[in-house]
ZAKEVEX-716466 format. One record per residue: residue number from 1; x, z, y of N, C-alpha, C in turn; residue in one letter. Coordinates in Angstrom, 1 decimal. Example, Ala and Ser with C-alpha at 12.3 -4.5 7.8 and 13.67 -1.06 7.14 Angstrom:
KOLMAR num    npx    npz    npy   capx   capz   capy    cpx    cpz    cpy residuo
KOLMAR   1   13.2    7.8   -5.7   12.3    7.8   -4.5   13.2    7.8   -3.3       a
KOLMAR   2   12.8    7.1   -2.2   13.7    7.1   -1.1   12.9    7.9    0.0       s
***
This chain:
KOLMAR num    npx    npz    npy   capx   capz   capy    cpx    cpz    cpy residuo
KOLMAR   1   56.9  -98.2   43.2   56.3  -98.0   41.9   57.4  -97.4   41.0       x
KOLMAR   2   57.2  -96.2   39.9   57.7  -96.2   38.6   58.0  -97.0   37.9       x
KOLMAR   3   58.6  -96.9   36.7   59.1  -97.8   36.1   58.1  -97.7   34.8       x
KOLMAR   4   57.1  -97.1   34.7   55.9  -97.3   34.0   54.8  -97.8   34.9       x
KOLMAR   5   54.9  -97.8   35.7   54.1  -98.7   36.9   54.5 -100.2   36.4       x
KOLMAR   6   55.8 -100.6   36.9   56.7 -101.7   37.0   56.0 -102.2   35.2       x
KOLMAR   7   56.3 -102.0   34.7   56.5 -102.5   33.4   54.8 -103.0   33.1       x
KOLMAR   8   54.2 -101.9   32.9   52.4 -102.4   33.3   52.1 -103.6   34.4       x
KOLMAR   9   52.5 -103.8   35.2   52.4 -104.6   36.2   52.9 -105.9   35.4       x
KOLMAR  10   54.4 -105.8   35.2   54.8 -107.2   34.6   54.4 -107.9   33.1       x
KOLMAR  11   53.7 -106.5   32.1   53.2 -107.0   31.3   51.7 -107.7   31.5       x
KOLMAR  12   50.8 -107.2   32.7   49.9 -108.0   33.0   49.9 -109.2   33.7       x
KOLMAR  13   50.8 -109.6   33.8   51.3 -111.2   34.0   51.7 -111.6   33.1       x
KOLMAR  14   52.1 -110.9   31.8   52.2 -112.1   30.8   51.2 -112.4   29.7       x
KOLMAR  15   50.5 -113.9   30.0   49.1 -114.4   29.4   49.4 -114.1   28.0       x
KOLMAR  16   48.0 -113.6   27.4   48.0 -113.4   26.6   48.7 -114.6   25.1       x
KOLMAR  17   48.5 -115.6   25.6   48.6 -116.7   24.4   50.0 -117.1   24.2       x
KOLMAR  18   50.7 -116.1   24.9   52.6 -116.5   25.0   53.4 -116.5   23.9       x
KOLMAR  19   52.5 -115.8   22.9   53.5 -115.3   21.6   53.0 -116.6   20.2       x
KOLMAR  20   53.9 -117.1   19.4   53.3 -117.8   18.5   53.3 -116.6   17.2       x
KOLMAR  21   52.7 -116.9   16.1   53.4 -116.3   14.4   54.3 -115.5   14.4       x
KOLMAR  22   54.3 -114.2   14.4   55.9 -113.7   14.5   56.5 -113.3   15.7       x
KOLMAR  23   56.3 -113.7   16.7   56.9 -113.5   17.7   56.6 -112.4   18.1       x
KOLMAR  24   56.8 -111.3   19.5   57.1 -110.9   20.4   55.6 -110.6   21.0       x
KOLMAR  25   54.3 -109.9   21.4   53.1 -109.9   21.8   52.9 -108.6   23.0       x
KOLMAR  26   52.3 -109.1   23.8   52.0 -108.3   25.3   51.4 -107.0   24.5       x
KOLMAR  27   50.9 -107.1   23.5   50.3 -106.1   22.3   51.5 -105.0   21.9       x
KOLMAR  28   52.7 -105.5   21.7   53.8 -104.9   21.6   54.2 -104.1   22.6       x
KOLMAR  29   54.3 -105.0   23.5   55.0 -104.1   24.6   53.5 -103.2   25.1       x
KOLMAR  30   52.5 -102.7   25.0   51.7 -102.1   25.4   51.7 -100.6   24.7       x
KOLMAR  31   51.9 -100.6   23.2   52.3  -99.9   22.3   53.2  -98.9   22.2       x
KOLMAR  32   54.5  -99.7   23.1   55.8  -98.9   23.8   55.4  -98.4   25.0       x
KOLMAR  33   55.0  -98.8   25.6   54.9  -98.3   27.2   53.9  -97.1   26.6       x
KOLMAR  34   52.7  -97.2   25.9   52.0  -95.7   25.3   52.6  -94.6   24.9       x
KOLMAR  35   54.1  -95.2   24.1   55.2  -94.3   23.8   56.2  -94.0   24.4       x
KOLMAR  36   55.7  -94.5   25.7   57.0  -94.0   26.9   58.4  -94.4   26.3       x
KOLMAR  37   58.8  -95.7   26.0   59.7  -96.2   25.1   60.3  -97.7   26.2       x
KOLMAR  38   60.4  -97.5   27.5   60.6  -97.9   28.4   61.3  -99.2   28.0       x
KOLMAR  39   62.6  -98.8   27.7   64.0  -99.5   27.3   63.6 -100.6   26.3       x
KOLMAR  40   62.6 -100.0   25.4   61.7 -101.1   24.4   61.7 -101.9   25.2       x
KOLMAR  41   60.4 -101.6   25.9   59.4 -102.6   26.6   60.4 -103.5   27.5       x
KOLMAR  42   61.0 -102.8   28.4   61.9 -104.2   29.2   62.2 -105.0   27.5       x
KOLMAR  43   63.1 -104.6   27.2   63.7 -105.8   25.9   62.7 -106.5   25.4       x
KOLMAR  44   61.5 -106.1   25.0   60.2 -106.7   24.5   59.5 -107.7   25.9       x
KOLMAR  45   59.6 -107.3   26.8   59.4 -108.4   28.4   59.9 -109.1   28.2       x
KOLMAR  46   61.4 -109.1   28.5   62.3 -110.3   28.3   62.0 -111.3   26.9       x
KOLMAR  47   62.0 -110.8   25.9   61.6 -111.7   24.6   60.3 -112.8   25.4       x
KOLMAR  48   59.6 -111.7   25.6   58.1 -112.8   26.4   58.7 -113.7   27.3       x
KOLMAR  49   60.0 -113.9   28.1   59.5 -114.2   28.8   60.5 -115.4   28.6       x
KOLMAR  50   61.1 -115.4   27.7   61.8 -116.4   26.8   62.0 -117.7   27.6       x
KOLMAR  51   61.7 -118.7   27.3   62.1 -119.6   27.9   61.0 -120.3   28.6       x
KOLMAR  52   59.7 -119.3   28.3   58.6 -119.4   29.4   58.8 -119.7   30.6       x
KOLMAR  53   58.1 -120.4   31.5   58.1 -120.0   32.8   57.0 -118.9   33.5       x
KOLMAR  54   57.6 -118.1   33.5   56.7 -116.6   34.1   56.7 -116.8   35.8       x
KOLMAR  55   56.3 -116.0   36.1   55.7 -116.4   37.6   57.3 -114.8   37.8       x
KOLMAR  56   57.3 -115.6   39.1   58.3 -114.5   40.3   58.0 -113.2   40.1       x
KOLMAR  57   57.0 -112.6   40.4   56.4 -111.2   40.0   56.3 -110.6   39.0       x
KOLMAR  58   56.3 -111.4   37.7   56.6 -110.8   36.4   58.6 -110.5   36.8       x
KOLMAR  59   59.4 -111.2   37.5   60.4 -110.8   36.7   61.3 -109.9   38.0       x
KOLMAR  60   60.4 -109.9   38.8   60.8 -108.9   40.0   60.2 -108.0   39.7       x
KOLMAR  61   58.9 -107.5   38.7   58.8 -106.1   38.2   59.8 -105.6   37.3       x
KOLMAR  62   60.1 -107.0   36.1   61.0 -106.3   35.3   62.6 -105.9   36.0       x
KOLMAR  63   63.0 -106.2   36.8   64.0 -106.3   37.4   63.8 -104.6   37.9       x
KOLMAR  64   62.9 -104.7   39.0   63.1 -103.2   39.3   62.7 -102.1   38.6       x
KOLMAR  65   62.2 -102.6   37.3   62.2 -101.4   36.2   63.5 -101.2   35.8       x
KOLMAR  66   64.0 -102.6   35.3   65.6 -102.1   34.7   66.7 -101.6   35.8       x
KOLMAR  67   66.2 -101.6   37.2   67.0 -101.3   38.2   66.8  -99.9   38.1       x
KOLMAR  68   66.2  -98.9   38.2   65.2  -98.0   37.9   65.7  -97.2   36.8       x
KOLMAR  69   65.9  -97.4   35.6   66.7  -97.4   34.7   68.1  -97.3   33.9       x
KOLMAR  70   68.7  -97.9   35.5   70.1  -98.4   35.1   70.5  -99.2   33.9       x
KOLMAR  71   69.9 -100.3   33.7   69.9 -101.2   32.7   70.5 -102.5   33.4       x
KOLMAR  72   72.3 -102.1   33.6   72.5 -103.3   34.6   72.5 -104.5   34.2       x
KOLMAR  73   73.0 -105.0   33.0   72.5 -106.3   32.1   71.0 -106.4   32.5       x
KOLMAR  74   70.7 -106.1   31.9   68.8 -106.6   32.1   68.4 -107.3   33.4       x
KOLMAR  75   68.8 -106.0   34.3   68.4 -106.3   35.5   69.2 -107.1   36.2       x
KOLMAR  76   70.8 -107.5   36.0   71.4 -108.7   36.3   70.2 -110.1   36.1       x
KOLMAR  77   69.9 -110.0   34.8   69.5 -111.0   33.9   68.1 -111.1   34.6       x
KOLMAR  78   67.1 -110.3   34.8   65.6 -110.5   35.2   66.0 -110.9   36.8       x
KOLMAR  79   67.2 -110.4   37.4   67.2 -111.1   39.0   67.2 -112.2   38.5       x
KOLMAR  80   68.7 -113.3   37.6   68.6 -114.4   38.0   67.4 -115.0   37.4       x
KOLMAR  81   66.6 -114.3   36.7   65.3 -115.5   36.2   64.4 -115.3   37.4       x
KOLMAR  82   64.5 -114.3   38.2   63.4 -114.3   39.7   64.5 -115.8   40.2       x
KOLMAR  83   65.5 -115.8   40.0   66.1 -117.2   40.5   65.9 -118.2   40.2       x
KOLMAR  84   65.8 -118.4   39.2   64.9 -119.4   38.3   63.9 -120.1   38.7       x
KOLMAR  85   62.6 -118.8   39.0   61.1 -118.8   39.0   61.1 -119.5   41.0       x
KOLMAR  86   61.8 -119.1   41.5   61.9 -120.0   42.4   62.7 -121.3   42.8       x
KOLMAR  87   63.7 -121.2   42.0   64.3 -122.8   42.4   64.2 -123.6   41.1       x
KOLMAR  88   64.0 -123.1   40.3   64.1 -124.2   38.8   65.3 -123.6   38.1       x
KOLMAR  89   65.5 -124.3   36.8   66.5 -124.0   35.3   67.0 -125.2   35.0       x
KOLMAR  90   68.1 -125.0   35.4   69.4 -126.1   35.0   69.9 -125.0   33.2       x
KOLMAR  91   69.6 -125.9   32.5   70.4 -125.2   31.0   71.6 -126.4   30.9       x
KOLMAR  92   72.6 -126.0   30.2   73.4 -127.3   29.9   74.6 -126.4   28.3       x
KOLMAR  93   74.7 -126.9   27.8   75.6 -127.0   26.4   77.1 -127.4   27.4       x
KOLMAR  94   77.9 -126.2   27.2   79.5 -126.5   27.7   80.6 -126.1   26.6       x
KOLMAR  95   81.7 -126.7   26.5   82.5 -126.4   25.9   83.4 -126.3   26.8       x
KOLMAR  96   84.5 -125.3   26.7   85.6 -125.0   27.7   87.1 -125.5   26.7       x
KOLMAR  97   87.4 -126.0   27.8   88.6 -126.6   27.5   89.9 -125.2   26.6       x
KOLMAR  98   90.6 -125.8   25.8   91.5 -124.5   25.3   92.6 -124.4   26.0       x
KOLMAR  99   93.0 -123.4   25.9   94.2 -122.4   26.4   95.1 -123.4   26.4       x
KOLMAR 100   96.3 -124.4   27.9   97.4 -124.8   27.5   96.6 -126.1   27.9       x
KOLMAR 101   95.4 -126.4   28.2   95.1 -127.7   28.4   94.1 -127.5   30.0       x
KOLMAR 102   94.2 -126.2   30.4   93.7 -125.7   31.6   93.5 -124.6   32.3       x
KOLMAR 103   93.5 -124.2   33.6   93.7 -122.9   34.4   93.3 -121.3   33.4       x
KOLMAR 104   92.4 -121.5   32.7   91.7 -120.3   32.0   92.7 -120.3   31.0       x
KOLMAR 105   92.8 -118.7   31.1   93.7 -117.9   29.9   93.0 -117.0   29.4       x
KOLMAR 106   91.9 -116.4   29.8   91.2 -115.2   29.0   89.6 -115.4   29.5       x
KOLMAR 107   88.4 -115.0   28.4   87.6 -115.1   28.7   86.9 -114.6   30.0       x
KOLMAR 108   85.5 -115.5   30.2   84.8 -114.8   31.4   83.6 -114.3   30.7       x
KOLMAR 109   83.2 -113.6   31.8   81.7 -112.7   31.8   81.1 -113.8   31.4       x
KOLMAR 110   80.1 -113.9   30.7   78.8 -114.7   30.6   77.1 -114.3   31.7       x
KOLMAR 111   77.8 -113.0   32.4   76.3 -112.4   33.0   76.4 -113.0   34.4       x
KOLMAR 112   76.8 -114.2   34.7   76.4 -114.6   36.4   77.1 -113.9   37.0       x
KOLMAR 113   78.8 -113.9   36.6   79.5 -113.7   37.8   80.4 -114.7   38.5       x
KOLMAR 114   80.6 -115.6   37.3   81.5 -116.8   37.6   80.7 -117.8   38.2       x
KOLMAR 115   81.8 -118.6   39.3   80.8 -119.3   40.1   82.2 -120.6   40.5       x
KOLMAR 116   82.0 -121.0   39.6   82.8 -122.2   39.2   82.2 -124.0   40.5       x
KOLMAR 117   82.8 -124.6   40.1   83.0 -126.2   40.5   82.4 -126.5   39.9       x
KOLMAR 118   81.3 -127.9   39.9   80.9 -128.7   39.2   80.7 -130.1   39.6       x
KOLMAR 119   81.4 -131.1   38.8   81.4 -132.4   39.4   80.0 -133.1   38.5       x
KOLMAR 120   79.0 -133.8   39.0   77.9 -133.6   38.9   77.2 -135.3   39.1       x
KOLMAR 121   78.0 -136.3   38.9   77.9 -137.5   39.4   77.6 -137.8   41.3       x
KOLMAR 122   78.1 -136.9   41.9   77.7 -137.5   43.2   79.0 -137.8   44.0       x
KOLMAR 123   78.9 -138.8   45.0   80.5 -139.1   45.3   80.2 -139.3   47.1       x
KOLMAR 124   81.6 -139.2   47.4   81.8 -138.9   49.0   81.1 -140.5   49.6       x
KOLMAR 125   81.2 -141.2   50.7   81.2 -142.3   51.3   82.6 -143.0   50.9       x
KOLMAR 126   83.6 -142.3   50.8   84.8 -143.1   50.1   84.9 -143.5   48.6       x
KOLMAR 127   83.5 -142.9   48.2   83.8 -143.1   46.7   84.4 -142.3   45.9       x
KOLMAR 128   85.0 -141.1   46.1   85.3 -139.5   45.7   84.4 -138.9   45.4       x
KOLMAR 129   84.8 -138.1   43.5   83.5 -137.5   43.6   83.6 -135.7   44.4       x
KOLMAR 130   82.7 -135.7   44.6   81.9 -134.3   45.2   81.7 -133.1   43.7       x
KOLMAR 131   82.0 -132.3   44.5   82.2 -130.8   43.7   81.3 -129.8   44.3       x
KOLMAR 132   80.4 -129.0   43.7   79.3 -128.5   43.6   79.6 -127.1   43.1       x
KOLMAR 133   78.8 -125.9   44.0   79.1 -124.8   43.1   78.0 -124.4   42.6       x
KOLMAR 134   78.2 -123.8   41.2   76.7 -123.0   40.8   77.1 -121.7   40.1       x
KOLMAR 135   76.7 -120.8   40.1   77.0 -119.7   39.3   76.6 -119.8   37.8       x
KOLMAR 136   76.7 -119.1   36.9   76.7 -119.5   35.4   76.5 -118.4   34.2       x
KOLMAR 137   75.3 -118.5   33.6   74.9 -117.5   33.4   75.0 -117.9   31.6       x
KOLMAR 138   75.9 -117.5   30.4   76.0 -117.9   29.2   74.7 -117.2   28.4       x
KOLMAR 139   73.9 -117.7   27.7   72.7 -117.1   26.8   73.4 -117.3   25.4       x
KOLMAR 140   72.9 -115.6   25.1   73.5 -114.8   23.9   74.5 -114.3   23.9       x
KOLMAR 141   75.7 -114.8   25.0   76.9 -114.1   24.7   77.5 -113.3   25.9       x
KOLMAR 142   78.0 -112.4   25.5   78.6 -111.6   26.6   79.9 -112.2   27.4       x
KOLMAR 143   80.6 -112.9   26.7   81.6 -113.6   27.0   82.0 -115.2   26.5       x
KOLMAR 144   82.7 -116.1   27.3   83.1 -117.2   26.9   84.7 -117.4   27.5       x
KOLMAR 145   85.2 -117.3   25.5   86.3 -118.1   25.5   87.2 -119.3   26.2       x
KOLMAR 146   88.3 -119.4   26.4   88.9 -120.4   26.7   88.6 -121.3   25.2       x
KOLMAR 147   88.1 -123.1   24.9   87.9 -123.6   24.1   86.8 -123.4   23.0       x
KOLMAR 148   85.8 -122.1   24.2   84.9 -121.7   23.3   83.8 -122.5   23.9       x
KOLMAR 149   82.5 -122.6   23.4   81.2 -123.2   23.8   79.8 -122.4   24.0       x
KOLMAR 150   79.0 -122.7   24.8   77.7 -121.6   24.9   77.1 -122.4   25.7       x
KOLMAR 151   75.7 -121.8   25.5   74.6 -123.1   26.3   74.9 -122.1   27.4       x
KOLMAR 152   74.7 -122.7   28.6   74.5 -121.7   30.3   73.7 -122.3   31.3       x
KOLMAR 153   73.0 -121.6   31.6   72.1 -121.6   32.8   72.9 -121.8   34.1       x
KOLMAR 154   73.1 -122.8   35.0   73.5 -122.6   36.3   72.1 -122.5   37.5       x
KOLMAR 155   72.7 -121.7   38.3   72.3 -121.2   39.6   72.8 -122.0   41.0       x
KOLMAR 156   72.8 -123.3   41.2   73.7 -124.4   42.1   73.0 -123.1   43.8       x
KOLMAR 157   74.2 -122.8   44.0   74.4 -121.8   45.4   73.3 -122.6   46.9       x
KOLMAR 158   73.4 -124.4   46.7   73.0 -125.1   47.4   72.6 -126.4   46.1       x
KOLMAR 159   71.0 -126.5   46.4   70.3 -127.2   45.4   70.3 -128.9   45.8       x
KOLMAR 160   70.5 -129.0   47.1   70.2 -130.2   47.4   71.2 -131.5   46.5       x
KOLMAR 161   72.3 -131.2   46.5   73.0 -132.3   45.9   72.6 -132.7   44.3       x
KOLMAR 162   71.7 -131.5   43.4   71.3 -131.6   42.0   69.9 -132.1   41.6       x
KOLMAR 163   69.3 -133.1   42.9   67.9 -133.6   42.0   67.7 -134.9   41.2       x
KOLMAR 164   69.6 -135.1   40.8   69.7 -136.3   39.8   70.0 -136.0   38.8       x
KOLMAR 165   69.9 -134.1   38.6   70.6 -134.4   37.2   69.5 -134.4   36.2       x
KOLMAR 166   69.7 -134.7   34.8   69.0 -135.4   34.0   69.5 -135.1   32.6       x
KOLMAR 167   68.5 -134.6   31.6   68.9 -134.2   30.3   69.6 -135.1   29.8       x
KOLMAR 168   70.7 -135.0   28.9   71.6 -135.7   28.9   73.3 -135.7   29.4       x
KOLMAR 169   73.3 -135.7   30.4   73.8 -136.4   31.7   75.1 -135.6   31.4       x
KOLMAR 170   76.6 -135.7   31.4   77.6 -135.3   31.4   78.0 -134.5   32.7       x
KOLMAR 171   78.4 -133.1   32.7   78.8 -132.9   33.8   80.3 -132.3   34.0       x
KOLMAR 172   81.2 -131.9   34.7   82.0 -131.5   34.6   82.3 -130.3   35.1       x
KOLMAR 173   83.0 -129.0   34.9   83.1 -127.9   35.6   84.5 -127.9   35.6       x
KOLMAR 174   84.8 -127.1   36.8   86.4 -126.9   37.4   86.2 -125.9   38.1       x
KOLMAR 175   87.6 -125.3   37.8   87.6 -123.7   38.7   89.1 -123.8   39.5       x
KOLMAR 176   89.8 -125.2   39.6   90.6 -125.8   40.4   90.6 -127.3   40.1       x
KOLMAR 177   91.4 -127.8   40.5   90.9 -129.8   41.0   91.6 -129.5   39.6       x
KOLMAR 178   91.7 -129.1   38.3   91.6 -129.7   36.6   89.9 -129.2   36.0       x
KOLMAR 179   90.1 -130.2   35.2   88.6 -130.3   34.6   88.9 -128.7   33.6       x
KOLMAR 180   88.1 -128.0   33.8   87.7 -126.3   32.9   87.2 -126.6   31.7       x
KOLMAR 181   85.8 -127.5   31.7   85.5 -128.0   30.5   84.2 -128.7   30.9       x
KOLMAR 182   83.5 -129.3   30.0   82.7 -130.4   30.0   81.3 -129.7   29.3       x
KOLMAR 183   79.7 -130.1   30.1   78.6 -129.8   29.6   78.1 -131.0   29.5       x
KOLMAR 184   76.8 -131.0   28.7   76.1 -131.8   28.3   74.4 -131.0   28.9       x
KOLMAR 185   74.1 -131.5   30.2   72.6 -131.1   30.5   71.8 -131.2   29.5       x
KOLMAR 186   71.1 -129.7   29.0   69.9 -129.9   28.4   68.1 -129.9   28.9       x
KOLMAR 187   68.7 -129.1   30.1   67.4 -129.1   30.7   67.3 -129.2   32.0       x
KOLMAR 188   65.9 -129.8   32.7   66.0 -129.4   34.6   64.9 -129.3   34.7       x
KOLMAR 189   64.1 -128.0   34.8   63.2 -127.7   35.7   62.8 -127.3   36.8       x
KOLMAR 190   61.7 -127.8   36.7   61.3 -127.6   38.4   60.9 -126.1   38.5       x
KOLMAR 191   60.8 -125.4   40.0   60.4 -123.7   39.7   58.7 -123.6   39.6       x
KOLMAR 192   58.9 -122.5   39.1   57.8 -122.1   39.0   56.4 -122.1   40.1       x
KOLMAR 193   55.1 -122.2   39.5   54.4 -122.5   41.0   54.0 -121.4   41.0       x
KOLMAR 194   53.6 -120.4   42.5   53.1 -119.4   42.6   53.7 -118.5   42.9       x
***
């Protein structure tokens, strides 16, 4: 498909009733796509598809639109929500430890490249705990500071060891056996059905 194909496709998956007062409407992005305003419409998708849970197919259209495109952000971003839409959304609030109190000396990517350690309450048969990897996707920011903070999405590489975690729940990230910095889980969903 085109990327006016793609974009039509993924806007007709998103129900009409998604937008509140103000917000963001499948009405909008229909308007662009009439004005061949492509780059709109992905950014106008994504707003819809906010912290919705959209089905797989909405965001494997938007993905190969912005692939299509060359919209590598975007389409970074719409793959891992196809990631999402099949395994579930770990959100969690982290603060990273500052410069002098751990391994990081200069910011990282916030787009899901870093793929950090996470100690996550689970422990060996000796009573050690177990370290977990998940990749880490920061929302809003392009980068995170050493001692800086940002809510992030993880992507756990292997899901089995994470069906205890729990809004709330303290976790720890490490990018060698010192603590990197500390999250506070905000969210855990299950994936999407369909």
């Amino acid at each position: 498909m085109d990327v006016p194909q793609l974009l039509e496709a993924a806007a007709l998956l998103v129900p009409e009733d998604v937008a509140d007062e103000g917000d963001v409407t499948v009405s909008d992005v229909w308007e662009c796509l009439v004005r061949d305003e492509w780059e709109v419409a992905i950014g106008l998708l994504e707003e819809c598809g906010g912290e919705r849970a959209l089905s797989l197919e909405f965001w494997e259209a938007l993905a190969a639109a912005a692939e299509q495109l060359r919209l590598e952000r975007s389409a970074a971003w719409c793959r891992w929500r196809c990631y999402e839409a099949r395994c579930g959304v770990i959100r969690a609030d982290l603060t990273l430890r500052p410069v002098g109190e751990a391994r990081r000396r200069t910011p990282f990517s916030g787009a899901g490249v870093l793929r950090p350690m996470w100690e996550i309450g689970n422990r060996t048969p000796a009573g050690e705990p177990t370290l977990h990897v998940a990749a880490l996707w920061a929302e809003f920011v392009p980068f995170v500071e050493p001692g800086g903070r940002a809510t992030v999405r993880l992507a756990p590489l292997d899901r089995s060891g994470w069906q205890n975690l729990r809004p709330g729940q303290v976790i720890t990230m490490h990018e060698d056996m010192t603590v990197a910095g500390t999250a506070v889980v905000l969210d855990v969903r299950c994936p999407v059905a369909g």
